[in-house]
C-alpha positions in Angstrom: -154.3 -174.1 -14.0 -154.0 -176.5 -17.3 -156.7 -178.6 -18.2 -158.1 -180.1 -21.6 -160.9 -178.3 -22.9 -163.7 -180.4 -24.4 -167.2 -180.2 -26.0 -170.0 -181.7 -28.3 -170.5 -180.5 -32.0 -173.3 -178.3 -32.9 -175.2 -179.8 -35.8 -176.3 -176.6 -37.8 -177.8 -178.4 -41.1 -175.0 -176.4 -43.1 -172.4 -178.2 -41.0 -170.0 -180.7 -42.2 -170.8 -184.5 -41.8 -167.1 -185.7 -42.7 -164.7 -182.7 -42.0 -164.9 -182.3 -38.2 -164.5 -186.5 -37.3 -161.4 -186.6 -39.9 -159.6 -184.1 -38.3 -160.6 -184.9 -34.9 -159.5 -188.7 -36.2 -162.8 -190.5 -35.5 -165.8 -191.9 -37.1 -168.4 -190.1 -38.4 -171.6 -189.7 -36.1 -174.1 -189.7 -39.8 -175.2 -186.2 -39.2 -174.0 -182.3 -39.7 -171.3 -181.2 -37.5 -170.9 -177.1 -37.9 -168.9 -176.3 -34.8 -167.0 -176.8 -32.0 -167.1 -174.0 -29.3 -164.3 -173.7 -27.2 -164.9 -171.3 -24.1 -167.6 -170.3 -21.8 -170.6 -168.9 -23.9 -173.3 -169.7 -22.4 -174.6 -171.0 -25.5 -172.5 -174.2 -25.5 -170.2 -173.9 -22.8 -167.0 -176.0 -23.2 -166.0 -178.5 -20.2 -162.7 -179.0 -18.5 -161.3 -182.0 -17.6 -162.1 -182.5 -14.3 -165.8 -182.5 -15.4 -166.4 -178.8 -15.0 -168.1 -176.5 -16.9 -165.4 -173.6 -18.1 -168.1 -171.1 -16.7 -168.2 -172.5 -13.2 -164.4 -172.9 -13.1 -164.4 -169.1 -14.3 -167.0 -167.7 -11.6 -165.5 -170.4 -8.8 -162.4 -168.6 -9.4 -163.9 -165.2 -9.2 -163.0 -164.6 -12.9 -165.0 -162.3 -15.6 -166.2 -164.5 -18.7 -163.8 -164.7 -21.4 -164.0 -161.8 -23.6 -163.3 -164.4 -26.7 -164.8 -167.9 -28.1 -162.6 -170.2 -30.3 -164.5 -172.4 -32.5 -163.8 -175.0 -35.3 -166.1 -174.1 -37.8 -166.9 -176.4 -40.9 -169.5 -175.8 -43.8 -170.8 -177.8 -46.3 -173.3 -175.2 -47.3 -173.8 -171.9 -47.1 -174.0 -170.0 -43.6 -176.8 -167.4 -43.9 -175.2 -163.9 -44.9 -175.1 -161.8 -41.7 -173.6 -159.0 -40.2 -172.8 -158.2 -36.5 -173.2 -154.5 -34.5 -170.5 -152.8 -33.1 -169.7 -152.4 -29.5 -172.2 -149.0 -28.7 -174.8 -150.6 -31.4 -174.9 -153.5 -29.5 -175.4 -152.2 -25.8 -178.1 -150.4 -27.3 -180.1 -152.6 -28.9 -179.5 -155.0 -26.0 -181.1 -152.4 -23.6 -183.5 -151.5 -25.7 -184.7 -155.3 -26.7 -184.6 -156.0 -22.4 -186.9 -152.7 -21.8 -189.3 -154.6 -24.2 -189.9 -157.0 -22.6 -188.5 -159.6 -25.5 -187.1 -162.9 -23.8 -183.7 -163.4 -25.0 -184.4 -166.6 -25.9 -187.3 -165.6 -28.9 -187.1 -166.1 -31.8 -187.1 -162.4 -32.7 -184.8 -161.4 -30.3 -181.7 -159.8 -32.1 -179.3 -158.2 -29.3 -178.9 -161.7 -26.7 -176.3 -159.7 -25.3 -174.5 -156.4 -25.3 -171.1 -157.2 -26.9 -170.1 -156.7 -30.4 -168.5 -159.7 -32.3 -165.9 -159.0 -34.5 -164.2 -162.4 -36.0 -161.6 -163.7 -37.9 -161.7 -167.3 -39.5 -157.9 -169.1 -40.4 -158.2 -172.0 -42.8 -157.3 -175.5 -42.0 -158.9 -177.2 -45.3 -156.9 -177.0 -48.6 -159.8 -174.2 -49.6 -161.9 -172.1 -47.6 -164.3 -170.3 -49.6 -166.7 -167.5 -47.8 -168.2 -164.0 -48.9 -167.2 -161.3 -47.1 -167.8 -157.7 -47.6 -169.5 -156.1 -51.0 -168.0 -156.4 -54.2 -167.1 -152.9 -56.2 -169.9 -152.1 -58.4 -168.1 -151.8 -61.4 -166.8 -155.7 -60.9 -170.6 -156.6 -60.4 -171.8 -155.5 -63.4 -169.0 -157.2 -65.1 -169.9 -160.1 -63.5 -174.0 -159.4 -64.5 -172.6 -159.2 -68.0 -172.8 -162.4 -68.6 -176.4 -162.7 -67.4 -178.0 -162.1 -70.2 -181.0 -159.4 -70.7 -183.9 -160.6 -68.7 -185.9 -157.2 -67.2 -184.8 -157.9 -63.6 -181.0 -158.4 -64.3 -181.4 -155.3 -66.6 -183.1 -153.4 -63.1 -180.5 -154.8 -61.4 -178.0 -153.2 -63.6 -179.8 -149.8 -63.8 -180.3 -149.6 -59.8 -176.3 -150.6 -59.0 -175.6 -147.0 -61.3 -178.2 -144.8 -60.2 -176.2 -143.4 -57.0 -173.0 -143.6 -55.3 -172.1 -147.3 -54.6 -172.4 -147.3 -51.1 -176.1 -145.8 -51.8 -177.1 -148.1 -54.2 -175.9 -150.9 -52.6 -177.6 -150.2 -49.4 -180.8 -149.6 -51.7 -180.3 -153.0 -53.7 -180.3 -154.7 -50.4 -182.9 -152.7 -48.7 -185.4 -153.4 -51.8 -184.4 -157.3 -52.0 -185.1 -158.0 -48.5 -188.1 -156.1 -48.1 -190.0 -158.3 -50.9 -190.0 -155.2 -53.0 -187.5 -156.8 -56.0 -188.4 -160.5 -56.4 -188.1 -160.3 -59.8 -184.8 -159.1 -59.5 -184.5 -162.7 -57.7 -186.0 -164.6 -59.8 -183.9 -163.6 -63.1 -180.5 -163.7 -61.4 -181.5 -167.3 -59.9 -182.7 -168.0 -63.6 -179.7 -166.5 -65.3 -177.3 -168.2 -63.5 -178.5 -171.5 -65.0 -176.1 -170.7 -68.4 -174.2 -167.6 -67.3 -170.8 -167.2 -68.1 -168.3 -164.0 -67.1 -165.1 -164.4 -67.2 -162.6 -163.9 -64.5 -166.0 -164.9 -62.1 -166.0 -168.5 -62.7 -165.8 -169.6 -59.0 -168.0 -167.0 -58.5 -170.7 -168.6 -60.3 -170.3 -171.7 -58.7 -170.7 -170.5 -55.5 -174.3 -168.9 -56.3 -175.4 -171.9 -58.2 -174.8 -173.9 -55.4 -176.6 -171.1 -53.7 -179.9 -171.3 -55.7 -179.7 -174.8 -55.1 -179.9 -174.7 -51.5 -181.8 -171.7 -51.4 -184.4 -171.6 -54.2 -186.3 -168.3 -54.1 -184.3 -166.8 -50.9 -184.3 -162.8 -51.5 -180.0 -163.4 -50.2 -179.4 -164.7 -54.3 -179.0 -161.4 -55.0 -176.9 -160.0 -51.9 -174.9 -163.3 -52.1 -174.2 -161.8 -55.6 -173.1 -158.2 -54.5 -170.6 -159.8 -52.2 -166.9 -160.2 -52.7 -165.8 -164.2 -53.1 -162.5 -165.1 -50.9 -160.5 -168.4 -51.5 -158.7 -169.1 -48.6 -155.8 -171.9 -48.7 -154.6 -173.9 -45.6 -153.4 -171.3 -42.7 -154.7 -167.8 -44.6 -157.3 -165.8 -42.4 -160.0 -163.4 -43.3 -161.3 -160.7 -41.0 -165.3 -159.6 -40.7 -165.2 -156.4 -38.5 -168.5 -154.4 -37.2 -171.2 -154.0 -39.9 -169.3 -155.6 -42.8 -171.8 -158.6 -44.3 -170.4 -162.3 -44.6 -171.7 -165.6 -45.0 -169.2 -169.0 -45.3 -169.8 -170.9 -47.6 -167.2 -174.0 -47.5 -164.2 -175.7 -46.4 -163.0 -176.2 -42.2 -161.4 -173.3 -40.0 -159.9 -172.1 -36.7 -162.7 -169.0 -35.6 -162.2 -166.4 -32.9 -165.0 -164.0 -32.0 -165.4 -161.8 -29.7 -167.9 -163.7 -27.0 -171.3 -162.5 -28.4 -174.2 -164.1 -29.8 -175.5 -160.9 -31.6 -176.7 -161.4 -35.4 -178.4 -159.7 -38.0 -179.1 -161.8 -41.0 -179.8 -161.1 -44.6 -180.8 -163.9 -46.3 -180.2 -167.5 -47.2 -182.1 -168.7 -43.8 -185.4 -169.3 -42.5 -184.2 -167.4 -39.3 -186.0 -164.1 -38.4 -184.4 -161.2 -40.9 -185.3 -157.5 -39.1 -184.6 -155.7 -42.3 -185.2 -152.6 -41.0 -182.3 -152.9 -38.2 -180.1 -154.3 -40.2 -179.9 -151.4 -42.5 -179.4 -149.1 -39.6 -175.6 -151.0 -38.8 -174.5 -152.5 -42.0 -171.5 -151.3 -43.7 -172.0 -150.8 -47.7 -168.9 -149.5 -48.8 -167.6 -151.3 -51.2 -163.9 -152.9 -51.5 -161.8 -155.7 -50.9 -162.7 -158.3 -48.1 -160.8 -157.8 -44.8 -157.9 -160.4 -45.5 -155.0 -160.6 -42.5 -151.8 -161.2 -42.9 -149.6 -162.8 -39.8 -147.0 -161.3 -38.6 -144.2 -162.8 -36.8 -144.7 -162.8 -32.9 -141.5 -164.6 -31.2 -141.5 -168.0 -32.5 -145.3 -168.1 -33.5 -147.2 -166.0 -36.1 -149.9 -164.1 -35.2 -153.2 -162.9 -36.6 -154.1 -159.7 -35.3 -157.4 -157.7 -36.1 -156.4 -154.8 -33.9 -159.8 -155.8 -31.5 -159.2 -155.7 -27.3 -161.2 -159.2 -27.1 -159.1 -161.4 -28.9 -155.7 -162.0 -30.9 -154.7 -165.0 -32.4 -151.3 -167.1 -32.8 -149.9 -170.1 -34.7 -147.4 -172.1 -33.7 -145.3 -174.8 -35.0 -143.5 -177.3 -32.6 -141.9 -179.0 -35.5 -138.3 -177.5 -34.7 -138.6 -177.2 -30.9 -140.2 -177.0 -28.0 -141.7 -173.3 -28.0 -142.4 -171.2 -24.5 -145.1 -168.9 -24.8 -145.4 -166.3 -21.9 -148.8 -165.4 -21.1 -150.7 -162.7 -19.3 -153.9 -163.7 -19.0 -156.0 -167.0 -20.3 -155.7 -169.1 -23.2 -157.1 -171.1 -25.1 -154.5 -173.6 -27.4 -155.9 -175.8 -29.9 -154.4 -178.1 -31.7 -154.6 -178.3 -35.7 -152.0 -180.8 -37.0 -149.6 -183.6 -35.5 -149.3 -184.3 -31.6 -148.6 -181.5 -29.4 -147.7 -181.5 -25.9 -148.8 -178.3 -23.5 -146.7 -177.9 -20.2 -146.9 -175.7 -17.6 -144.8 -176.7 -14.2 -145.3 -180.2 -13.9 -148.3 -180.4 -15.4 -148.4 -181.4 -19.2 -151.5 -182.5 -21.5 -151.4 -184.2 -24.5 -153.0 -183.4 -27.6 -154.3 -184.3 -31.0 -155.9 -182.5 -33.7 -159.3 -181.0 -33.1 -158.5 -181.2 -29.2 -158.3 -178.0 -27.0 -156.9 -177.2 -23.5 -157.3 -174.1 -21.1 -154.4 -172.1 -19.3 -155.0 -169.7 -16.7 -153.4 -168.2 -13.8 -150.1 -169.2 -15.3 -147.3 -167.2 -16.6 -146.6 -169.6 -19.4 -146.9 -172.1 -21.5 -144.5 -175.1 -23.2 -145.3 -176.1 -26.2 -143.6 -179.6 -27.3 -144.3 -182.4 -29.8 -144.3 -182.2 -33.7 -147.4 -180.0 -34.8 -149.3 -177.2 -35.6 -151.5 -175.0 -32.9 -153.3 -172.1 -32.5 -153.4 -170.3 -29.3 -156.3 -167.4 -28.3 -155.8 -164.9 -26.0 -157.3 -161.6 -24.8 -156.0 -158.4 -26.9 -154.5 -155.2 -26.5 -156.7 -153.0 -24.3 -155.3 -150.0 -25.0 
């Protein structure tokens, strides 16, 4: 089976209004547009093209939802910062949220399923900016040194040193999202006005455009603890079990595990259970997650070592390009006009267009362009 793959954007506020329609080569529509889900979450279930859901063609077919969900993602604004349990975390907080009683539609609710969701974002914009992961302490209170004096930067200070930096972190974060620090808040959000650290300026853009959008939002200060990554066009960053991260701008290629579990800390009006997210959040501090492709046949891929998902670029610039698969697939295109074959059957596409393989045992891939392809993982 090979069919196009379609669906609707989703207009999160912090969504793009230009960046999806440009690469998808049409007019804007005049509001946000944050994502584009291909796959069969129930939450926005794509549609094939003969007018089918991709969930009833799955369980028509007798097949398992997909254990991944490609997306086009594109922010204008910040995402809130969040972080997202890992696979035994998840199953039981799901259970335990079901015995409850809590309908998994409330607003509340934080386990909708029991699935972890790794992800990894690729770039397609010139920049991608997002935080991901905390920051070592000892670059953050560089950064804080050119914040000036005010009593709540200088608690700030005094709490990042009073404990190993995975403990005070978690403690900083704990206190700020608990009410108990707000003016720690309100004299980073007031310091940031005139600060100046070197080596941080994009930094310090970031959380002034931050404060703008969130005035007052307890996240200021965990936006500030995390680690800023500049993506260019085609570089990926991975955000594993427990590690926090919260885009902030630019368009991307997404790939999650299929899950809809998310515990936020800050820069939303959404429901924040402090308490649970302490109990999986990573605070370790070091370097975001970045992944590096690696040459896979005549593709690169990106692979985060999960069993729900890997990733792979290809270019059909040179060549046609067969692709043997094992499973479904997901291949969406990013750049130029492709062409996707299997037997006599071939589809063309355009950028920001998808189509779905399955039951076959490969793939052509012809035209001049760029494409990512998603796939199950290794399963060990």
């Amino acid at each position: 089976m090979l069919e196009t793959l379609s669906n609707a954007p989703r207009d999160y506020a912090w969504g793009s209004p230009t960046a999806i329609p440009a690469l998808q080569g049409r007019a804007p529509t005049g509001v946000p547009e944050a994502e584009v889900w291909f796959g069969d979450h129930p939450g926005s279930p794509a549609v094939l093209g003969d007018g089918r859901s991709l969930v009833a063609a799955r369980t028509d077919s007798g097949k398992a939802p997909l254990p991944f969900l490609l997306k086009i993602l594109a922010a204008s604004s910040s995402l809130s910062i969040q972080a997202h349990p890992d696979l035994a975390q998840a199953r039981a907080g799901f259970a335990r949220e079901e015995a409850a009683g809590i309908p998994r539609d409330a607003a509340e609710r934080i386990y909708r399923d029991d699935n972890h969701k790794p992800e990894i974002i690729v770039a397609l914009s010139d920049r991608f900016r997002a935080l991901v992961g905390l920051r070592r302490v000892e670059d953050t209170l560089r950064l804080l040194s050119g914040f000036g004096d005010a009593a709540g930067v200088l608690r700030l200070r005094d709490a990042l040193t009073v404990a190993a930096p995975a403990d005070a972190l978690r403690s900083v974060i704990e206190e700020v999202l608990s009410g108990q620090a707000d003016d720690i808040v309100s004299a980073v959000a007031s310091a940031l006005t005139d600060a100046e650290s070197p080596g941080f300026a994009e930094e310090i853009d970031v959380l002034r455009a931050i404060v703008r959008d969130f005035p007052g939002d307890a996240g200021i200060v965990v936006a500030l603890l995390m680690n800023l990554v500049v993506l260019r066009a085609g570089e990926a960053v991975f955000a594993p079990a427990g590690v926090l991260h919260a885009y902030q701008d630019g368009l991307g290629v997404e790939l999650m595990a299929a899950s809809d579990n998310v515990l936020r800390g800050g820069l939303t009006p959404k429901h924040i259970d402090v308490a649970e997210l302490m109990t999986i959040v990573d605070t370790e501090p070091g370097n975001a997650p970045l992944v590096i492709p690696v040459a896979d046949g005549a593709g690169e891929t990106f692979d985060a070592d999960v069993p729900d998902f890997v990733l792979t670029r290809y270019a059909t610039t040179s060549g046609p390009v067969s692709v043997t698969l094992d499973g479904p697939a997901i291949v969406l295109a990013a750049d130029g006009a492709v062409t996707v074959s299997a037997g006599d059957r071939r589809i063309d596409l355009t950028p920001g267009t998808a189509a779905y393989a399955d039951d076959e045992s490969s793939l052509v891939l012809g035209g001049s362009g760029v494409v990512y392809l998603a796939r199950p993982g290794r399963r060990g």
